[in-house]
C-alpha positions in Angstrom: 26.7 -13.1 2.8 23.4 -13.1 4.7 23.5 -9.8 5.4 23.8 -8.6 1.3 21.0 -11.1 0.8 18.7 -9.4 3.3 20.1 -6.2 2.0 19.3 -6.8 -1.1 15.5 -8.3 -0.5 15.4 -5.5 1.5 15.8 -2.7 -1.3 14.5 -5.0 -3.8 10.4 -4.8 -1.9 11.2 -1.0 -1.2 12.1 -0.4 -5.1 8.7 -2.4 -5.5 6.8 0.0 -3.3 8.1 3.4 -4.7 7.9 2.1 -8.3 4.0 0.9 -7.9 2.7 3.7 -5.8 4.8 6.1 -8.1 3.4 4.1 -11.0 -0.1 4.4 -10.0 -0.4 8.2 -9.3 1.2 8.8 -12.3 -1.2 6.8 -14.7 -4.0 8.7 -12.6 -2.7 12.2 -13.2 -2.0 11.2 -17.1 -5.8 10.9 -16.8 -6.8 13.9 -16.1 -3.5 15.8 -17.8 -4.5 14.0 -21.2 -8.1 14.8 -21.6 -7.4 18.2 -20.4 -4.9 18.9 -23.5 -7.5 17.4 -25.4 -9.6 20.3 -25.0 -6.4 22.2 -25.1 -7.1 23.2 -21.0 -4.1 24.6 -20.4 -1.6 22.8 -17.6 1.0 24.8 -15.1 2.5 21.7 -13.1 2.0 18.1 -13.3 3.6 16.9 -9.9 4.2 13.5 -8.9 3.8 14.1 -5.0 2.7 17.2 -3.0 4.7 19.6 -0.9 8.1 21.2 -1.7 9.6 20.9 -4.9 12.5 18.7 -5.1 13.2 18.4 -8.8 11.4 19.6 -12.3 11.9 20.7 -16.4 9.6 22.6 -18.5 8.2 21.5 -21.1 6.4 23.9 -23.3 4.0 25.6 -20.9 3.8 23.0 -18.5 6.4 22.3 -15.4 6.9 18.6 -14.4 8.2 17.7 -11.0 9.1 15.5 -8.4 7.4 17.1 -4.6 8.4 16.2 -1.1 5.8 14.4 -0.3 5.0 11.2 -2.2 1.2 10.2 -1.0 0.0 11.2 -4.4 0.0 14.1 -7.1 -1.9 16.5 -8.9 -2.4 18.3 -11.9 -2.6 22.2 -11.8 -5.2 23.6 -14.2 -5.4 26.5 -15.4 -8.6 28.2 -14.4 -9.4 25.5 -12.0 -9.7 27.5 -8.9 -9.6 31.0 -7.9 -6.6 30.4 -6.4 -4.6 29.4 -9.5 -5.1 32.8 -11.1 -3.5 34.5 -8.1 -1.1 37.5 -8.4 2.0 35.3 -7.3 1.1 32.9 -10.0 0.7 35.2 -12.5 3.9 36.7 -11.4 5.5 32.8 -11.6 4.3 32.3 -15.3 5.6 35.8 -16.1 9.2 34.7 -15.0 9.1 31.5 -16.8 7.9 33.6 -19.3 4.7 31.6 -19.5 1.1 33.4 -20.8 -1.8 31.5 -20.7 -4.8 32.9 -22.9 -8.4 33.2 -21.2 -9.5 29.9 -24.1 -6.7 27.7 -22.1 -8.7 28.4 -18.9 -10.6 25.6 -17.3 -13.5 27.4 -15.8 -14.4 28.8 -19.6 -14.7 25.4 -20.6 -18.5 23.8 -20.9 -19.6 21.7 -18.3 -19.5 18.3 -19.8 -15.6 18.7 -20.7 -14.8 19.2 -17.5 -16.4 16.5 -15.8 -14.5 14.3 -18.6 -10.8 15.8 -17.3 -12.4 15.0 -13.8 -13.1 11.4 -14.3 -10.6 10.8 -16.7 -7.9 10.2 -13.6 -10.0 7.5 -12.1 -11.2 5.7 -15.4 -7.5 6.2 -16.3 -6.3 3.6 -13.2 -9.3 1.3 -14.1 -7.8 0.9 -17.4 -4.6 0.4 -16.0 -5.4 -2.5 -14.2 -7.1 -4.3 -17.0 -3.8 -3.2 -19.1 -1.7 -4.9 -16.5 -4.4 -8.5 -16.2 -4.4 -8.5 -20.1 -0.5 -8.3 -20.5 -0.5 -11.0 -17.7 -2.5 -13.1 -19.5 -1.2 -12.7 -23.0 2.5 -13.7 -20.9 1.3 -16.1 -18.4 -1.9 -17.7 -19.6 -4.8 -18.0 -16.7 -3.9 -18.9 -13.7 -6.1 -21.1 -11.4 -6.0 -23.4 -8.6 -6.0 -27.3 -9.4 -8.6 -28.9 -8.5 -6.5 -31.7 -6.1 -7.3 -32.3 -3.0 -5.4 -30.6 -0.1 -7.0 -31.9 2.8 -9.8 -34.2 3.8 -12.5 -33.0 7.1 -13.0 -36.0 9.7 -16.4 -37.3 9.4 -17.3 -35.3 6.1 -18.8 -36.9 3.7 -16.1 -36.9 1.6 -13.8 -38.9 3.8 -17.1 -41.1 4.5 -16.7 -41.8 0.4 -13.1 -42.9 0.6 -11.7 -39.5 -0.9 -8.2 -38.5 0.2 -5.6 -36.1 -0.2 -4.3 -35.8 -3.1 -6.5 -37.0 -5.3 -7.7 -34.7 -8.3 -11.3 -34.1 -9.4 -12.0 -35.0 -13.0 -16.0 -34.8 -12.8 -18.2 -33.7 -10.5 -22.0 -34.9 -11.3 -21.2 -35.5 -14.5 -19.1 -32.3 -15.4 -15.8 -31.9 -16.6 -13.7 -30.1 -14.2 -10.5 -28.0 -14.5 -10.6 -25.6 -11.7 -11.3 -25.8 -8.2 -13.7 -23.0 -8.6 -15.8 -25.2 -10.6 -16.4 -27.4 -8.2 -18.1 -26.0 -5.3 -20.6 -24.2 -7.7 -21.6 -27.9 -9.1 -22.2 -29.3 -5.8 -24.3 -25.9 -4.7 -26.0 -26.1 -8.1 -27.1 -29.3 -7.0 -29.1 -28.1 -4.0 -28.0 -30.4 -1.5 -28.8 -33.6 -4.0 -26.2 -36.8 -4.5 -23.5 -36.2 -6.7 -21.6 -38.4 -8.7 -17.1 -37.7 -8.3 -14.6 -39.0 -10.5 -11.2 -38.4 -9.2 -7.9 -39.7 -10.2 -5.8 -41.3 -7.1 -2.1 -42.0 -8.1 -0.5 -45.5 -6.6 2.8 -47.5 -7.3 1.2 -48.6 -10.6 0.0 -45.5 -11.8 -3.5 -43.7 -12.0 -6.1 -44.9 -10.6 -10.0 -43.6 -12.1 -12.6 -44.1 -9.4 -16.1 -43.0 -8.6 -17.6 -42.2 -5.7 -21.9 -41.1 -4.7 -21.5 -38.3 -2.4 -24.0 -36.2 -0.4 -23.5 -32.9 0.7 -24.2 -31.8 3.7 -25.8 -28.4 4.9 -23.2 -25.9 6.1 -21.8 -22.7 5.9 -18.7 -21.0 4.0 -16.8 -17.5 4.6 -16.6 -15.5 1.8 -14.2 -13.2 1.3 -15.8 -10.5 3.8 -15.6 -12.8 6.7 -19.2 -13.4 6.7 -20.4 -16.9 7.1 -22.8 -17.9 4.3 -24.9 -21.4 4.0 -23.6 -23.5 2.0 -23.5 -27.6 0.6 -20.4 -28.9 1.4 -18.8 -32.1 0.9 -15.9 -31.8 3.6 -12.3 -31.7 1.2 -10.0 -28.0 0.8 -7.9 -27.2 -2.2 -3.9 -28.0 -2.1 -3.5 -25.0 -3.6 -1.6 -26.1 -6.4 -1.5 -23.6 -9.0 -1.3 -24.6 -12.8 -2.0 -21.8 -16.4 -3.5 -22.5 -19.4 -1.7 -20.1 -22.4 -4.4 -17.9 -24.0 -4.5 -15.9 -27.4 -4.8 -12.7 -27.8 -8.3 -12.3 -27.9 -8.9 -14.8 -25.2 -5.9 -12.5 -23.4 -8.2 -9.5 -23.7 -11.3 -11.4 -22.4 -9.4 -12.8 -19.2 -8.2 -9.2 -18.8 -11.5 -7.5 -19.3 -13.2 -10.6 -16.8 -10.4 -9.9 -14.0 -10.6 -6.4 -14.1 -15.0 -7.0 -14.0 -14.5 -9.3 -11.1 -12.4 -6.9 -8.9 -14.4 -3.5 -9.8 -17.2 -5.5 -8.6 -15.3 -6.5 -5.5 -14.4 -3.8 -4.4 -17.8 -1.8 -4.5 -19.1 -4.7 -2.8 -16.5 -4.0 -0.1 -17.4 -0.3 0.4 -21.0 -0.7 1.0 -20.4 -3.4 3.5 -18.2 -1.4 5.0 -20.6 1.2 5.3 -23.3 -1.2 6.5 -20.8 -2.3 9.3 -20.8 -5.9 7.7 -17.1 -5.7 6.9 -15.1 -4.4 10.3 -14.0 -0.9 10.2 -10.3 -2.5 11.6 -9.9 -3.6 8.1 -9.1 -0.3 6.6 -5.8 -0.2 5.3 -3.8 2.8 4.6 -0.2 3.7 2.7 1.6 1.6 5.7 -0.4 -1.7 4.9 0.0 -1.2 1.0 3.6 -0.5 1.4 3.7 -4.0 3.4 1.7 -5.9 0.4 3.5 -4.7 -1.8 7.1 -5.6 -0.3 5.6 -8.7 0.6 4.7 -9.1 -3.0 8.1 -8.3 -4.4 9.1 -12.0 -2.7 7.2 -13.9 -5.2 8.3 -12.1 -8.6 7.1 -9.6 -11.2 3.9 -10.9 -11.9 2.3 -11.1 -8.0 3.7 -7.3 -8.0 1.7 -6.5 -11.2 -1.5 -7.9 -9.9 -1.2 -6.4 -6.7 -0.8 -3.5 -8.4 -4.0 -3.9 -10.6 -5.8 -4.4 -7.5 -4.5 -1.4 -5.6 -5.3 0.4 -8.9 -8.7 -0.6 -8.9 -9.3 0.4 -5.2 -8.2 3.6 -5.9 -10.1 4.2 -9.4 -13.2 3.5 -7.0 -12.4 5.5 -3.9 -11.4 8.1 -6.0 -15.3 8.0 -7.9 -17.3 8.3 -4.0 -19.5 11.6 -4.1 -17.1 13.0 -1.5 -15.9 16.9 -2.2 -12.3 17.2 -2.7 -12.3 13.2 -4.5 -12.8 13.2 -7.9 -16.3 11.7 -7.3 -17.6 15.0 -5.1 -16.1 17.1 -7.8 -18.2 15.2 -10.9 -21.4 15.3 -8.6 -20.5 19.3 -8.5 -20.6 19.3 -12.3 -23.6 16.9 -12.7 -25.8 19.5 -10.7 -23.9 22.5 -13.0 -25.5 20.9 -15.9 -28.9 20.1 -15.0 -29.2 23.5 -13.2 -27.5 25.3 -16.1 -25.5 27.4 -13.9 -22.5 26.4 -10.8 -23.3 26.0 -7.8 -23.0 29.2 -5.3 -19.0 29.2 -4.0 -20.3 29.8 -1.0 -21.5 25.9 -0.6 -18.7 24.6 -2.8 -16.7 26.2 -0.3 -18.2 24.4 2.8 -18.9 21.3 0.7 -15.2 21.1 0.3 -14.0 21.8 4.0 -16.5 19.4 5.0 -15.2 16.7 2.2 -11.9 17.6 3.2 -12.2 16.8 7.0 -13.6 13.5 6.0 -10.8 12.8 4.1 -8.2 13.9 6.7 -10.2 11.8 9.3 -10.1 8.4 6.9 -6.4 8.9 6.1 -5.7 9.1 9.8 -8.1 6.3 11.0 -6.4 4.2 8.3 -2.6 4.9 9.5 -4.1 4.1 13.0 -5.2 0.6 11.8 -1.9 0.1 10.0 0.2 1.1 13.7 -2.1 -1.2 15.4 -1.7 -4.1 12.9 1.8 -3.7 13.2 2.2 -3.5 17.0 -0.7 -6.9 17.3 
């Protein structure tokens, strides 16, 4: 029997994997394959993976498949690229007795329409996470750690006040307080000053209300890049009790809108440290270390999936916007410089712009994988 069970945990995380990464390449080519029928661009293939075909139906003038291999997709415009009018793909729509007309072209299209089908894949994943925090809320309410008390430094000065674990925070210097969030920004608001703490401490009778006069001391806290910060502390760590609070639907859309803000902001933050060398560069993770999240995940339940997945979302709306050729970014900045020049830029440097763009992006994917090998061997 414990063999089916780890069978079955087993399928269950890699069911997890293939329907998040599958789900987020798709909502990202839906982008760019929506707003180009919008302008009625016209569309050969919408694939879901690159490589060899392995399964597809057409669908009016546009093919829809499954490819080989699944680190991603793409949507084949017509007109994109010089190579898309080729005589072997003219030859292809001619068998599938396919004609595109030169107004279906994407090249004949103005400037500013393009750049919207270019971004529209990225924006299209940013949405997609706030979709999935808003439905989380509207189902599950907001979630937040309790503000109890998990643990208790020696010598702090909150163990020097008589707090102890498990006791929960009602008010700190004289606020109300529901999360443990709120509680470090009181005491740092308070610049290192006394603070009042009313906790509740359970006993055999009951509840107990007491308050204590503590004074932070000067210290430092890691944030969430590893770098140590200064900080007022008070010496006590979180249980890590989670509790949720149900929301309405407009309060659903603002929690959804707020978590989706946060993490966008998080994880531009994280690129330019990582470009400034704050942030090591053994932190890059690539398709291994996802896939490992996102089974890990699939342990907990529907909803740590769905946020993982808003995350992972998120990172790639953002990677996806850098001014690097062959991203989405690179080709937008290509675009940008169309427009305020009034012309496109020589193929000649689009050309290089994109081997060069290109090699980067080779290099990163490979440098990532490396990490991920080397996390997994450590």
């Amino acid at each position: 029997m414990d063999w089916l069970l780890s069978l079955f945990s087993h399928w269950q995380a890699v069911l997890a994997i293939v329907l998040v990464l599958g789900g987020l390449i798709f909502f990202h080519e839906l982008g760019h394959f929506s707003v180009a029928r919008l302008f009625d661009i016209g569309v050969r293939t919408f694939s879901l993976g690159f490589g060899p075909r392995l399964w597809g139906v057409r669908r009016g003038k546009t093919e829809y498949r499954l490819s080989l291999v699944p680190l991603g997709g793409y949507v084949a415009l017509v007109g994109e690229t010089p190579d898309t009018e080729s005589e072997e793909t003219l030859k292809e729509d001619a068998r599938n007795n396919v004609s595109f007309t030169e107004e279906e072209s994407f090249a004949r299209h103005p400037a500013w329409q393009r750049l919207l089908v270019v971004l529209a894949g990225p924006l299209a994943n940013l949405l997609l996470a706030f979709l999935i925090y808003f439905g989380v809320a509207a189902v599950v309410g907001h979630s937040f750690i309790t503000p109890e008390v998990g643990g208790v430094e020696a010598g702090s000065p909150a163990e020097k006040a008589g707090l102890q674990k498990g006791d929960i925070l009602v008010r700190v210097d004289g606020q109300p307080v529901q999360e443990w969030g709120q509680i470090g920004k009181i005491i740092e608001a308070g610049g290192g000053k006394a603070v009042s703490v009313i906790f509740e401490r359970r006993d055999g009778d009951g509840k107990l209300v007491i308050l204590k006069e503590i004074t932070p001391e000067a210290g430092t806290r890691t944030n969430v890049f590893g770098e140590k910060k200064p900080a007022w502390l008070i010496g006590i760590s979180a249980s890590g009790r989670m509790d949720a609070r149900k929301l309405g639907l407009l309060d659903a859309v603002a929690e959804g809108w707020s978590q989706t803000w946060r993490l966008i902001s998080l994880t531009i933050q994280s690129f330019v440290k990582l470009f400034q060398r704050a942030v090591p560069l053994d932190q890059v993770g690539g398709p291994i270390l996802i896939a490992q999240m996102v089974g890990e995940q699939a342990s907990h339940g529907l909803i740590s999936v769905l946020s993982l997945a808003a995350f992972i979302s998120i990172n790639l709306g953002i990677l996806n916007l850098l001014p690097v050729p062959v991203l989405d970014g690179g080709t937008s900045v290509f675009l940008l410089l169309e427009m305020a020049m009034r012309r496109p830029l020589p193929e000649k440097v689009r050309d290089i712009a994109m081997r060069v763009g290109l090699g980067l992006l080779l290099g990163l994917m490979i440098f990532a994988t490396w990490n991920d090998i080397v996390r997994l061997f450590s």
